[in-house]
LOGU-835931 format. One record per atom (N, C-alpha, C): residue number from 1; residue in one letter; atom name; x, y, z. Coordinates in steps of 0.1 Angstrom, whole numbers, plus 5000, padded with zeros to 4 digits. Atoms other than C-alpha are relative to their C-alpha. Example, Ala and Ser with C-alpha at 12.3 -4.5 7.8 and 13.67 -1.06 7.14 Angstrom:
<pts>
> 1, A, N, 5009, 4988, 5000
> 1, A, CA, 5123, 4955, 5078
> 1, A, C, 5009, 5012, 5000
> 2, S, N, 4991, 4989, 5000
> 2, S, CA, 5137, 4989, 5071
> 2, S, C, 4992, 5011, 5008
</pts>
This chain:
<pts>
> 1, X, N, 4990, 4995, 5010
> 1, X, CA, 6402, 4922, 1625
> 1, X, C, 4992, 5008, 4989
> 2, X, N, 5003, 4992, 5008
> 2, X, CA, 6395, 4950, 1603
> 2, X, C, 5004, 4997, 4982
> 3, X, N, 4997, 4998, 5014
> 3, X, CA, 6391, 4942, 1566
> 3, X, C, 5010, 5004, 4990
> 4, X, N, 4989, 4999, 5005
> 4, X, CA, 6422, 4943, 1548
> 4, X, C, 4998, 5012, 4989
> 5, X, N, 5001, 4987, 5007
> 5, X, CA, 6406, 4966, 1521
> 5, X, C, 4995, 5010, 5006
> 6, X, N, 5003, 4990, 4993
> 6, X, CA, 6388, 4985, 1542
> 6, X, C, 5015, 5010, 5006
> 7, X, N, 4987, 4994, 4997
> 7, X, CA, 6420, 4991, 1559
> 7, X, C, 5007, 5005, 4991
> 8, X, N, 4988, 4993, 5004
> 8, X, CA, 6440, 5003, 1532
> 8, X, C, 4992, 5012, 4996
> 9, X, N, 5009, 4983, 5001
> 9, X, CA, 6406, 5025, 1521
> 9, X, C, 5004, 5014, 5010
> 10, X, N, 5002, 4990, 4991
> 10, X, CA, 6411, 5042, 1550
> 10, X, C, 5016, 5007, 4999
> 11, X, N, 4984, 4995, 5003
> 11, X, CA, 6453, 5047, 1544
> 11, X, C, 5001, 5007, 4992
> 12, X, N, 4999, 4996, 5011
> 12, X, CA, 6445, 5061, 1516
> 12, X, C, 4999, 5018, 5003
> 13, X, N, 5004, 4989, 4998
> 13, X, CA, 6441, 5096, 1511
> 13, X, C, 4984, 5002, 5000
> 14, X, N, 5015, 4999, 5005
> 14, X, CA, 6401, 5094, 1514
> 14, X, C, 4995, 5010, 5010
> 15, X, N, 5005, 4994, 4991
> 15, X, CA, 6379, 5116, 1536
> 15, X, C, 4990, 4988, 5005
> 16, X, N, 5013, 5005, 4998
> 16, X, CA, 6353, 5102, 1562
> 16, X, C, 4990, 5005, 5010
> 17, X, N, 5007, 4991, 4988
> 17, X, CA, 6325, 5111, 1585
> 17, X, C, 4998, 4992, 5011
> 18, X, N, 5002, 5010, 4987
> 18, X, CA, 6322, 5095, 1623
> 18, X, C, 4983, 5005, 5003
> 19, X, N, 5018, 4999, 4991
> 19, X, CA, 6284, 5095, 1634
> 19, X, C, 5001, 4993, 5012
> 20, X, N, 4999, 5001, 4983
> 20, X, CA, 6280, 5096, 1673
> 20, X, C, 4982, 5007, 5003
> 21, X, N, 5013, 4997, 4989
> 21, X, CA, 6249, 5096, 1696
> 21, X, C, 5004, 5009, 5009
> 22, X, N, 4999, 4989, 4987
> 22, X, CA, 6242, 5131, 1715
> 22, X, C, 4995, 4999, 5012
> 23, X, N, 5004, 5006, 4986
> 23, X, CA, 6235, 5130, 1749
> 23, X, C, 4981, 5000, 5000
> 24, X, N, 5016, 5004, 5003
> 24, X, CA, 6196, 5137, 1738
> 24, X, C, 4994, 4995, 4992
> 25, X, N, 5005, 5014, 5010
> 25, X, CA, 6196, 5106, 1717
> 25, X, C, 5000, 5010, 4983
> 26, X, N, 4998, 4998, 5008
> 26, X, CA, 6202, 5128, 1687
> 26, X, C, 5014, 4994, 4990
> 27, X, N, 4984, 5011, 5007
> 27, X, CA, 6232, 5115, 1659
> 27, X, C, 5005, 5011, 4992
> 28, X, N, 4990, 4992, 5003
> 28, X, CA, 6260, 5137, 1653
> 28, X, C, 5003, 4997, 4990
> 29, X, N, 4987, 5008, 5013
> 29, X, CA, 6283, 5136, 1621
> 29, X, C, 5005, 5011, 4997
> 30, X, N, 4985, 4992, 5005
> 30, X, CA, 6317, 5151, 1615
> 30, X, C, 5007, 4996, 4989
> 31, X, N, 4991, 5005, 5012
> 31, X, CA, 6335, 5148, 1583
> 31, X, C, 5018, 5002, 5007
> 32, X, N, 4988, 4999, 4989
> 32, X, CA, 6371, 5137, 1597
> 32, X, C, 5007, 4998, 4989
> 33, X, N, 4980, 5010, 5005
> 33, X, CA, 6410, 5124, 1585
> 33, X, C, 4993, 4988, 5003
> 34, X, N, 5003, 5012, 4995
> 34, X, CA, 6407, 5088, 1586
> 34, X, C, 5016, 4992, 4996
> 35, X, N, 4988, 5009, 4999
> 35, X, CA, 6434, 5062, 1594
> 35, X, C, 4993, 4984, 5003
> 36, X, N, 5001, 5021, 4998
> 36, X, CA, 6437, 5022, 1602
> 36, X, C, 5009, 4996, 5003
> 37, X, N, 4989, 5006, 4994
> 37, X, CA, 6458, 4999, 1619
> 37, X, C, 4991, 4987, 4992
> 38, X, N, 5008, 5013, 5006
> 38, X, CA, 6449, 4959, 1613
> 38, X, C, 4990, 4999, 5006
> 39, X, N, 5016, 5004, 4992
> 39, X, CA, 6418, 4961, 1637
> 39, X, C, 4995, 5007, 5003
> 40, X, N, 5008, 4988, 5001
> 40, X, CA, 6406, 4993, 1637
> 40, X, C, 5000, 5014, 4991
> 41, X, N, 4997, 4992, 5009
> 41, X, CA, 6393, 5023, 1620
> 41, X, C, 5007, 5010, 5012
> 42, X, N, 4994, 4993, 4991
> 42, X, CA, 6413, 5051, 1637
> 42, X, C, 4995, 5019, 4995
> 43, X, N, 5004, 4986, 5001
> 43, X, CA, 6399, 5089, 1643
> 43, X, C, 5007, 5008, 5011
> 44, X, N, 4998, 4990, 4991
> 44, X, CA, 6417, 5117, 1659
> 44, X, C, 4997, 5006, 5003
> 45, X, N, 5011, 4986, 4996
> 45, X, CA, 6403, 5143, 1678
> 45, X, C, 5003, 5007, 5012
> 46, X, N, 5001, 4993, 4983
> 46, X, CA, 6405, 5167, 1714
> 46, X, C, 4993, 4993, 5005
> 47, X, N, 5008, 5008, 4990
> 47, X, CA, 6393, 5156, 1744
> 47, X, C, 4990, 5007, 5004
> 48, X, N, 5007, 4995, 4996
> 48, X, CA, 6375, 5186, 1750
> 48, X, C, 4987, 5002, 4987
> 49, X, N, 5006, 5000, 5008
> 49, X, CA, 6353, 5182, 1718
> 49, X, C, 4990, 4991, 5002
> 50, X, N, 5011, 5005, 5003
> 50, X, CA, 6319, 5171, 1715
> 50, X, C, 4998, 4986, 4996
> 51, X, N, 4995, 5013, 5007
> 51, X, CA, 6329, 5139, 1694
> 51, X, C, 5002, 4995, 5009
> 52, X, N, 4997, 5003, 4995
> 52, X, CA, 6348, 5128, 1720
> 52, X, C, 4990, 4997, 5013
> 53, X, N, 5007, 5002, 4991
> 53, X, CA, 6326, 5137, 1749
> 53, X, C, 4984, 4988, 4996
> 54, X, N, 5010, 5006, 4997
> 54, X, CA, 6297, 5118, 1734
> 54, X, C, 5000, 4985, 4998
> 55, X, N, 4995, 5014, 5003
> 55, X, CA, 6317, 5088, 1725
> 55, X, C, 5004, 4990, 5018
> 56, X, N, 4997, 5002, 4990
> 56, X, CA, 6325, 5086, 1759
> 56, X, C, 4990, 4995, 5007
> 57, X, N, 5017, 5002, 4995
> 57, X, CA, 6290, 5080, 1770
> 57, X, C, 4995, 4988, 4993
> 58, X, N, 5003, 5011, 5008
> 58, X, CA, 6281, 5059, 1742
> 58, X, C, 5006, 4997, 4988
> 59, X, N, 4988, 5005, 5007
> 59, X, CA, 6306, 5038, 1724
> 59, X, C, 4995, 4997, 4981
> 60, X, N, 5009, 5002, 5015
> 60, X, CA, 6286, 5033, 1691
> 60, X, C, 5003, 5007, 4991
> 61, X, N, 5001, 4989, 5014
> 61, X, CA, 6294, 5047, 1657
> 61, X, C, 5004, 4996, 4990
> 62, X, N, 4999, 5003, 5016
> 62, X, CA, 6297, 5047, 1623
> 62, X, C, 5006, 5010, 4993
> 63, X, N, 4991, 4992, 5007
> 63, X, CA, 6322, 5056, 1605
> 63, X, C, 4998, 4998, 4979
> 64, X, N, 4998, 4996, 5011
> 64, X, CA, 6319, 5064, 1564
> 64, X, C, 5011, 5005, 4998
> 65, X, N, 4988, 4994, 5007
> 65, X, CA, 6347, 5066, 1542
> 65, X, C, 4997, 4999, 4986
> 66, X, N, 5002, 5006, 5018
> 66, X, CA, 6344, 5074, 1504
> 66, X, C, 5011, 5008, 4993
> 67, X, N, 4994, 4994, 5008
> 67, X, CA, 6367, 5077, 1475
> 67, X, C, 4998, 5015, 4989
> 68, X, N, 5001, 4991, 5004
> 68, X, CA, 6368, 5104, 1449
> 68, X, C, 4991, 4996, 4988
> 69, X, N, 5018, 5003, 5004
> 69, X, CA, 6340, 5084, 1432
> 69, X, C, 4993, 4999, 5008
> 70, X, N, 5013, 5001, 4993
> 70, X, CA, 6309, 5088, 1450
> 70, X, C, 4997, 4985, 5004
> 71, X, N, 5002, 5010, 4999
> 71, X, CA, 6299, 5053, 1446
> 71, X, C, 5013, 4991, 5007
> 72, X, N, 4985, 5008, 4992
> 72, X, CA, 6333, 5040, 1461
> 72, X, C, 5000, 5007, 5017
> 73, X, N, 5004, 4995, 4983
> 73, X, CA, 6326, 5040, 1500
> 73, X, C, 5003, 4985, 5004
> 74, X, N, 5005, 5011, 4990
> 74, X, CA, 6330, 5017, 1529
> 74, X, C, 4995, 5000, 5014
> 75, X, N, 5007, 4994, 4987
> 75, X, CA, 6309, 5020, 1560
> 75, X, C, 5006, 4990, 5008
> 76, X, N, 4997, 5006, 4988
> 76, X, CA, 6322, 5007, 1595
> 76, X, C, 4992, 4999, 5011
> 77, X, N, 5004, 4999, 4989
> 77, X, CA, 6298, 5003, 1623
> 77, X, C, 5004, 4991, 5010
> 78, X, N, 4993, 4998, 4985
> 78, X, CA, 6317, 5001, 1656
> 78, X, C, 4997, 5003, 5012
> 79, X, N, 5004, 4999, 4986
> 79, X, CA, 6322, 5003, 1691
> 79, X, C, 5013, 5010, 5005
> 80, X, N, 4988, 4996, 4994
> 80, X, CA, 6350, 5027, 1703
> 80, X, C, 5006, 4991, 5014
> 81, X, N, 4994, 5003, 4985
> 81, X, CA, 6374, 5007, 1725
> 81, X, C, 5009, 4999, 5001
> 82, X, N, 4988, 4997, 4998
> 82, X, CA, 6404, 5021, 1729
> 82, X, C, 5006, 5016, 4998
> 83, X, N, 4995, 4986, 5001
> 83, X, CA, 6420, 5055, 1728
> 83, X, C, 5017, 4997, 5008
> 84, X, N, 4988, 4998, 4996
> 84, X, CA, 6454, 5065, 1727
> 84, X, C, 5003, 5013, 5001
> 85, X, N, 4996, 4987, 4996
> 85, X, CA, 6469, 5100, 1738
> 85, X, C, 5014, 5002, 5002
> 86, X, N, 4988, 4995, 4992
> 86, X, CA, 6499, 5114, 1748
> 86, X, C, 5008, 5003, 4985
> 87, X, N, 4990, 4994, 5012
> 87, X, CA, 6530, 5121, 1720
> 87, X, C, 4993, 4993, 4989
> 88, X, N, 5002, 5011, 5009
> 88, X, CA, 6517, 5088, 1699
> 88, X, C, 4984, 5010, 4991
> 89, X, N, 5012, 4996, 5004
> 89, X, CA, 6483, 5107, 1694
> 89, X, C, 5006, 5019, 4996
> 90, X, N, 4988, 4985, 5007
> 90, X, CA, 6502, 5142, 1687
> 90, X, C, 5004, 4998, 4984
> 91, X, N, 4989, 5006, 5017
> 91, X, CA, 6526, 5125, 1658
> 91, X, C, 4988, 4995, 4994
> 92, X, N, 5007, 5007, 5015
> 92, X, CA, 6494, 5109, 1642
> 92, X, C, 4989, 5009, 4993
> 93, X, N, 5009, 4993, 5007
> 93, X, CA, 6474, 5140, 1638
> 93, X, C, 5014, 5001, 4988
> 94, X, N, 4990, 4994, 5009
> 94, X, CA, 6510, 5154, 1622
> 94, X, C, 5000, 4989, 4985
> 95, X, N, 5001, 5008, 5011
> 95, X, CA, 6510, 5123, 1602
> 95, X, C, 4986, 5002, 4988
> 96, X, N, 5011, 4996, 5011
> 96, X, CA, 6472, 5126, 1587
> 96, X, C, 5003, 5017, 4993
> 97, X, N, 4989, 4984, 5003
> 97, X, CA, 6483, 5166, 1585
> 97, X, C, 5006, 4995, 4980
> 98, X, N, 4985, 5000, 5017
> 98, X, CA, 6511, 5154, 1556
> 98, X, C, 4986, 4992, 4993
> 99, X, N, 5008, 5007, 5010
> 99, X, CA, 6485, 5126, 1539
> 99, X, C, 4991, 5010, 4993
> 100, X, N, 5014, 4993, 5004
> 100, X, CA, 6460, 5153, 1538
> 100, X, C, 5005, 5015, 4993
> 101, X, N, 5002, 4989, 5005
> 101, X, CA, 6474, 5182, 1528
> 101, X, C, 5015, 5004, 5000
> 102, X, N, 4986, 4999, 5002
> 102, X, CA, 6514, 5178, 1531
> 102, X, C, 5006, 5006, 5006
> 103, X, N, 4998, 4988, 4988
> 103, X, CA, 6520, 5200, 1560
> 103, X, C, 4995, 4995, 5015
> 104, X, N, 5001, 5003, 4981
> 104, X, CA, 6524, 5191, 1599
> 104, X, C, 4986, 5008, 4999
> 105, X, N, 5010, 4988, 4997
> 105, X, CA, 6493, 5202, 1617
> 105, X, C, 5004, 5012, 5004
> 106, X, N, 4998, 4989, 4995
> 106, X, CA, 6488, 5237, 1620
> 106, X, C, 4992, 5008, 5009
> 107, X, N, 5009, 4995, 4991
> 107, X, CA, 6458, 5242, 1639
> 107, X, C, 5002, 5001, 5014
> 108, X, N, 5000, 5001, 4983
> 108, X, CA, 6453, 5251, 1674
> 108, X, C, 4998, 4988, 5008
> 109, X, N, 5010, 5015, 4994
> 109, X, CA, 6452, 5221, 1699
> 109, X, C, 4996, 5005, 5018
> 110, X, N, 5005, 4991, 4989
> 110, X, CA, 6429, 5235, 1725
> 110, X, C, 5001, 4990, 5013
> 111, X, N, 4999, 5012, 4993
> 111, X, CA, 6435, 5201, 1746
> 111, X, C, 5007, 4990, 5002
> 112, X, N, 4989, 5012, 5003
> 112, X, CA, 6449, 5169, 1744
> 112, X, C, 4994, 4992, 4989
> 113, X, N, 5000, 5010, 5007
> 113, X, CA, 6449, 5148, 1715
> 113, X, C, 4993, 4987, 5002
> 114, X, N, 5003, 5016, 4996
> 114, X, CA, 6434, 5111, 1713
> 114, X, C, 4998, 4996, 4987
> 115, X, N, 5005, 5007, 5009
> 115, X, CA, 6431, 5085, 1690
> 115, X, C, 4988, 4991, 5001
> 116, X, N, 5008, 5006, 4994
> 116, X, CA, 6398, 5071, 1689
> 116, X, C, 5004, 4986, 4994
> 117, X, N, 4996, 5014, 5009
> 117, X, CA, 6405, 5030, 1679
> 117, X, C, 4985, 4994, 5002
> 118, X, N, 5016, 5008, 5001
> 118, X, CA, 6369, 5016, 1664
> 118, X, C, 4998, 4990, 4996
> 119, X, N, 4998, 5016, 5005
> 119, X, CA, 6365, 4981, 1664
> 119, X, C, 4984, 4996, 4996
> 120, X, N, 5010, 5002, 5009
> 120, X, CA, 6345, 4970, 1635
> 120, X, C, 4984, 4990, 5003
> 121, X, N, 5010, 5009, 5001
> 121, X, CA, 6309, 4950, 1641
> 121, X, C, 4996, 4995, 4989
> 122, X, N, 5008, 5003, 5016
> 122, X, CA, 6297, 4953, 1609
> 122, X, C, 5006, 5006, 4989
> 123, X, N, 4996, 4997, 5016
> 123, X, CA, 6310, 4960, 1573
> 123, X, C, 4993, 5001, 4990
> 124, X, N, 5006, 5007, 5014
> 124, X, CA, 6300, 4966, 1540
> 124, X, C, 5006, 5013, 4995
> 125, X, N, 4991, 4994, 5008
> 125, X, CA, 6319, 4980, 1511
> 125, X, C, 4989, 5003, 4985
> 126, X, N, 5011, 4995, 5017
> 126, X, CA, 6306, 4998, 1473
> 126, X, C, 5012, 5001, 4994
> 127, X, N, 4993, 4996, 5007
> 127, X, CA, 6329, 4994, 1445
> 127, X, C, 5016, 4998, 5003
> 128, X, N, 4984, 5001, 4989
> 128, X, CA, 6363, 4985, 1467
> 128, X, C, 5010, 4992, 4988
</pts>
């Protein structure tokens, strides 16, 4: 189960970054949208993106989330195990879209949608 504060950190309007292992053991990081259900942090993304492809390989990551004070963060390190697609993963970019900036997506979607669902191992919170 995902941290109750954590979880609403992430409901919130905050930004976060996902860190992923590249296929030559190097570690990615994308500043993303972030979401939450009760037991995971939730990232959307294409299938044909990098993120995706190396999550796919190796389920491992860490997600950062911080408020509009610096010192106000909560780090997630996770395991991706779940992905959803299809309309449900469509409607929740639209959804982050409005949280983030009040407006359906507008970007191109060069692929298919997913939600990545990251289930927590480890926690720790600053300032929550």
């Amino acid at each position: 189960m995902l941290d109750p504060v954590i979880r609403d950190f992430a409901r919130d309007k905050n930004f976060g970054s996902i860190s992923f292992h590249l296929p030559d053991g190097a570690i990615g990081t994308h500043v993303m949208w972030v979401d939450a259900d009760d037991e995971h942090v939730l990232i959307n993304t294409e299938v044909h993106r990098l993120k995706y492809k190396a999550v796919t390989s190796d389920p491992n990551v860490t997600v950062t989330i911080w408020g509009s004070d610096p010192y106000q963060y909560a780090e997630v390190r996770g395991k991706v195990t779940g992905e959803v697609r299809g309309p449900e993963a469509r409607a929740h970019i639209d959804a982050l879209s409005q949280k983030y900036t009040a407006a359906d997506y507008s970007g191109t979607i060069q692929s298919e949608r997913v939600i990545l669902q990251i289930t927590p191992v480890r926690t720790r919170t600053s300032h929550l």
